[in-house]
C-alpha positions in Angstrom: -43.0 -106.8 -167.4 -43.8 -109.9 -168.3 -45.4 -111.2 -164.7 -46.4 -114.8 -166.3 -42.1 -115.8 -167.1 -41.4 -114.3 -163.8 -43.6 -116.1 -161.4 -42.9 -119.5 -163.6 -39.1 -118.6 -162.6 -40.6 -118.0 -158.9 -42.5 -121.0 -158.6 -39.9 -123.3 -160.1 -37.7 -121.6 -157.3 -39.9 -122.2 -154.8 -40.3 -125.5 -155.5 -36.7 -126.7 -156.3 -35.5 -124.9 -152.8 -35.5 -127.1 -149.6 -36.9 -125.2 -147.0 -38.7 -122.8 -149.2 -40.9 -120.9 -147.1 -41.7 -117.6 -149.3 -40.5 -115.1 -152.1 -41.2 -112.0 -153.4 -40.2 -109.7 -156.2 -40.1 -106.2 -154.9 -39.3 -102.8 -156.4 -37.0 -100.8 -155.2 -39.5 -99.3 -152.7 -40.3 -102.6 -151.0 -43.6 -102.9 -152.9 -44.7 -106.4 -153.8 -44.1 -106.9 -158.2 -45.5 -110.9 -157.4 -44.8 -113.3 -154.6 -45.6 -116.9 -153.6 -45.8 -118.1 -150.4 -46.5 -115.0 -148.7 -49.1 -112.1 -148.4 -48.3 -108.8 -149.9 -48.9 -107.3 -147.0 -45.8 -109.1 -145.1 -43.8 -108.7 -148.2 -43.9 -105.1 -147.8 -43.1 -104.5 -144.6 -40.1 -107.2 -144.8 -38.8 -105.9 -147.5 -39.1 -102.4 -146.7 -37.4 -103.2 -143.4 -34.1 -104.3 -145.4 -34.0 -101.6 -148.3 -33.9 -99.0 -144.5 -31.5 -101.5 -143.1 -29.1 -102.0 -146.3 -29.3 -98.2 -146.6 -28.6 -97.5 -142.7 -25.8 -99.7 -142.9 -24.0 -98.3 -146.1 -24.4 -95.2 -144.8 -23.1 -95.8 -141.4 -20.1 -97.5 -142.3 -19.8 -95.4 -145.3 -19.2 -97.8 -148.3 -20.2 -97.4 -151.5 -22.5 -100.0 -151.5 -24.4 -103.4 -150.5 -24.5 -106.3 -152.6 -26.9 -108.4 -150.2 -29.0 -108.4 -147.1 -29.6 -111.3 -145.0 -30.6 -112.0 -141.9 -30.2 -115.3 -140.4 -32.5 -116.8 -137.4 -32.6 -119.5 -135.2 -35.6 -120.9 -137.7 -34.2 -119.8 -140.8 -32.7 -116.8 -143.2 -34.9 -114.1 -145.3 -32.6 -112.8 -147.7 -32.8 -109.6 -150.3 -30.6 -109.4 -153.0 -31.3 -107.7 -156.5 -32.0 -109.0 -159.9 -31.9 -105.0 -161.3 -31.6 -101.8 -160.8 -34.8 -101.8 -159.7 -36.0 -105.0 -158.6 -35.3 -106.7 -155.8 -35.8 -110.6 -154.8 -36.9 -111.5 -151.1 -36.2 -114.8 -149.9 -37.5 -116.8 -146.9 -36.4 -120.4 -145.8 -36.3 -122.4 -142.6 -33.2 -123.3 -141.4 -30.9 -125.6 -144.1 -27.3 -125.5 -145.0 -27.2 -121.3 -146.2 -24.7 -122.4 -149.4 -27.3 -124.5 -151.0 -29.6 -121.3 -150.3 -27.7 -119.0 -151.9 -26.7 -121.0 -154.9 -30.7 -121.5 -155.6 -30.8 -117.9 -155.2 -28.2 -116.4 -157.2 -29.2 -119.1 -159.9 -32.9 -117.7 -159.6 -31.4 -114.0 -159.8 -29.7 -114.8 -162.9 -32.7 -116.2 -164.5 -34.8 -113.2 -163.5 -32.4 -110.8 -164.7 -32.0 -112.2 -168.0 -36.1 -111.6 -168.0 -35.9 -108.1 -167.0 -32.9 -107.1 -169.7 -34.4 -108.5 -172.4 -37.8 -106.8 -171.3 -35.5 -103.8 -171.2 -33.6 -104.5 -174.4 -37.3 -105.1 -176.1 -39.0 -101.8 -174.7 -38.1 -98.9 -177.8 -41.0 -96.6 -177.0 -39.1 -93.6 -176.9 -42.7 -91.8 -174.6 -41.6 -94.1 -171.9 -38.1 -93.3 -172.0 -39.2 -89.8 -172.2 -41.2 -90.3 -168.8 -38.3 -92.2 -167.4 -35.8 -89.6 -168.0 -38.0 -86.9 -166.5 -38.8 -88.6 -163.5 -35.5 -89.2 -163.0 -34.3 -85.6 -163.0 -37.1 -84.6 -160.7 -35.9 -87.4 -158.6 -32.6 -85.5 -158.3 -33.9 -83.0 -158.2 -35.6 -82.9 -154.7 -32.4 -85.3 -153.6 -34.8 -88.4 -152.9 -33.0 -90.5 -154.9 -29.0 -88.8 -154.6 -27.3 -91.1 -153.2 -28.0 -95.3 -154.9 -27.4 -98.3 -152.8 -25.4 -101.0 -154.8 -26.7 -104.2 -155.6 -25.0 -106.7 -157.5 -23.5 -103.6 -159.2 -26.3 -102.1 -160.3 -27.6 -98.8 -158.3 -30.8 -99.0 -156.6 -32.6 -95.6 -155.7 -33.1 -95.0 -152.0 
């Protein structure tokens, strides 16, 4: 993963949003990949807080999946939407009109996805795949990761 492009993306983000206040790339666990504007410590615990929301929720109401979590204060919004299958973005802004918000995000989540495909597209070291694949199946296999949340359309493991 090429950390440098991504937190150029970030930064250019952060400082292009009005009312910026953090981000953070996350994996699909809620652990920090590289943020600005916030500790890794808070990153992890806010972000692992809306993977168990977005999954309580599907699962509640029984859909098939969530495209985007957000939760929206008196002083602002944090948001967590994904940019792959297994990365997620975590947005934090003080209170400003939420369209402009989401249009900086989704524009960032574009960018950042077309990082992590061609990363993807790039990677032809068949080991990793390999390792991939197997830790997939034991995945299944012990049912941790049975049922995906969706994101964007693209399944995110539990």
């Amino acid at each position: 993963m090429n950390i440098d492009e991504i937190k150029a993306i970030l930064k250019k983000f952060a400082s292009n949003t009005m009312g910026f206040q953090g981000t953070a790339l996350v994996n699909s666990e809620g652990k920090p990949i590289t943020t600005i504007g916030m500790d890794d410590d808070s990153a992890l615990i806010m972000a692992g807080t809306m993977i168990y929301l977005a999954h309580r929720t599907r699962k509640e109401v029984q859909w098939e999946g969530i495209e985007q979590i957000s939760v929206k204060g008196t002083d602002g919004y944090m948001i967590l939407t994904t940019c792959s299958p297994d990365i997620l973005l975590l947005v934090i802004a003080s209170k400003i009109p939420e369209g402009m918000l989401l249009v900086d995000i989704n524009r960032t989540v574009d960018k950042l996805n077309a990082v992590l495909k061609d990363e993807e597209s790039q990677s032809t070291d068949s080991n990793q795949t390999k390792l991939q694949e197997s830790v997939s199946k034991i995945a299944k296999r012990y049912g941790r990761f049975s049922n995906p949340l969706m994101y964007r359309g693209s399944k995110i493991p539990e």
